[in-house]
N, C-alpha and C positions, 0 to 999 in steps of 0.2 A: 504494500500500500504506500504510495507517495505518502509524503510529511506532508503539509500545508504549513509554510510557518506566517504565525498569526503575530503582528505587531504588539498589540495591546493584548496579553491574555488573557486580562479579566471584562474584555469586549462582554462577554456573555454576563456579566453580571450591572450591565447598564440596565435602568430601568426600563427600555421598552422590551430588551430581551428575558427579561426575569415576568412582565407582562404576559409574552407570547407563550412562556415555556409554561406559564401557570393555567393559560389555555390551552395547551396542547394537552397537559398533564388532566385538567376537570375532562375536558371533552372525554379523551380516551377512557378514564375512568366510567363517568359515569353510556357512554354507549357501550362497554365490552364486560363492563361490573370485575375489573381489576386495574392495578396501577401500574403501570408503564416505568417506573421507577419508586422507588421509596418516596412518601412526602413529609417524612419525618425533617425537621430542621424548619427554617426559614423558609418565606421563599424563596431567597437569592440561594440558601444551599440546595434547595430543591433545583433551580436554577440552573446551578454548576452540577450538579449529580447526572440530570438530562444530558449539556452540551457534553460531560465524560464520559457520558455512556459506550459500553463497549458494542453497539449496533446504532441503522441510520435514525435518524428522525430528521423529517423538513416537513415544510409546510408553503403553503402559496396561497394568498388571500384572495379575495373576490371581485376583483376585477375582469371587464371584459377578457382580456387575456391575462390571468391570472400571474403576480409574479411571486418569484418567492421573497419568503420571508422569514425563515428560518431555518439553519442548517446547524448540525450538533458536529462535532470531531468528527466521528466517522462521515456523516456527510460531506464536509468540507474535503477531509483528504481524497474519498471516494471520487468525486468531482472535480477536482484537484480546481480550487478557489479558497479564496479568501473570503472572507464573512461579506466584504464590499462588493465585491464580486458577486459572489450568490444570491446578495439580496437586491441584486439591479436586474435577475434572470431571469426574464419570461420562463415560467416551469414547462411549456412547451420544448424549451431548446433542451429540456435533459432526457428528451426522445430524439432520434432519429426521425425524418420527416417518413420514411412508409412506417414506422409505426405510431406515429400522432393519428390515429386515428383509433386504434388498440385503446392508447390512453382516452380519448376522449370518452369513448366509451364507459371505460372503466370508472373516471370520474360522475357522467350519469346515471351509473349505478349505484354508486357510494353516496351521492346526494338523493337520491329516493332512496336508500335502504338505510344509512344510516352510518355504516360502514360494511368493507370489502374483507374477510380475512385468508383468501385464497388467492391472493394475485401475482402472475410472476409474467415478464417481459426484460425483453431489452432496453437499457438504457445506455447514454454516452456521454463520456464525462466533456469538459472541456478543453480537452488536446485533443479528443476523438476516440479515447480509447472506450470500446464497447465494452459492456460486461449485463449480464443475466439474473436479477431481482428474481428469488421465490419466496412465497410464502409471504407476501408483504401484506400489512393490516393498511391500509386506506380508511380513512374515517372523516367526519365529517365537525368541525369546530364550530360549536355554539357556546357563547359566552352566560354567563349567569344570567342574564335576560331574555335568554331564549335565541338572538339575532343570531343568521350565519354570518361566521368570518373566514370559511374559506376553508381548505380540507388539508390534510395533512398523512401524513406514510411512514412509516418503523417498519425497516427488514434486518435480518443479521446477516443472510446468507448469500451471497452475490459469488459470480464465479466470471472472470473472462470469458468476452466472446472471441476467438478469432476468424477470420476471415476464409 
């Protein structure tokens, strides 16, 4: 796995990311009726325990073309970006254009269901290299008032693709 080396490395404990991860962390809780990490501690430890975590988590908000807006360690190296980077990414570009369509799907199924717990495809990072997501949860972020803010994806298991 490529490094990513990140400048600032308490980035992930700025308030709008200690925000996101506390939505990432409700949502999946209460759609899957378990925790995605421990929520013991703060939220900022909460925070840092997600962005350490040893598998992916990201997320991309709800705009017409959604971009992201958060990526944990293994995201970032996976992808090989920096947080700046990542979070300027139409989540479109982390597919392949013949499989943005595979995705798109998969995202309107996760938004009428609720979430996805069987999904696996290709994706590519950002030098090109391909590699194989299975077994990834997709789910769907509503904040304590109910509103969506956009959907979000945890996998551990990725493998190269080559050519």
């Amino acid at each position: 796995m490529t490094v990513v080396r990140i400048d600032d490395t308490d980035f992930w404990g700025r308030p709008e990311w200690i925000t996101q991860a506390g939505l990432l962390l409700s949502s999946f809780a209460n759609l899957l009726g378990r925790e995605l990490v421990s929520r013991e501690g703060s939220p900022r430890d909460q925070a840092e325990r997600l962005f350490e975590a040893p598998f992916v988590v990201v997320s991309h908000g709800t705009q017409a073309d959604p971009i992201l807006n958060y990526g944990n360690a293994a995201a970032l190296a996976l992808w090989e970006m920096t947080p700046e980077q990542f979070t300027r990414t139409p989540s479109r570009l982390t597919a392949e254009p013949m499989h943005r369509d595979e995705r798109t799907r998969l995202l309107e199924r996760t938004r009428r269901d609720g979430y996805v717990d069987d999904y696996s495809g290709v994706r590519i990072s950002s030098t090109g290299k391909r590699f194989r997501i299975e077994r990834a949860i997709v789910w769907n972020l509503i904040d304590a008032e109910g509103t969506h803010r956009g959907q979000a994806a945890t996998f551990s298991e990725w493998t190269p693709v080559t050519a």
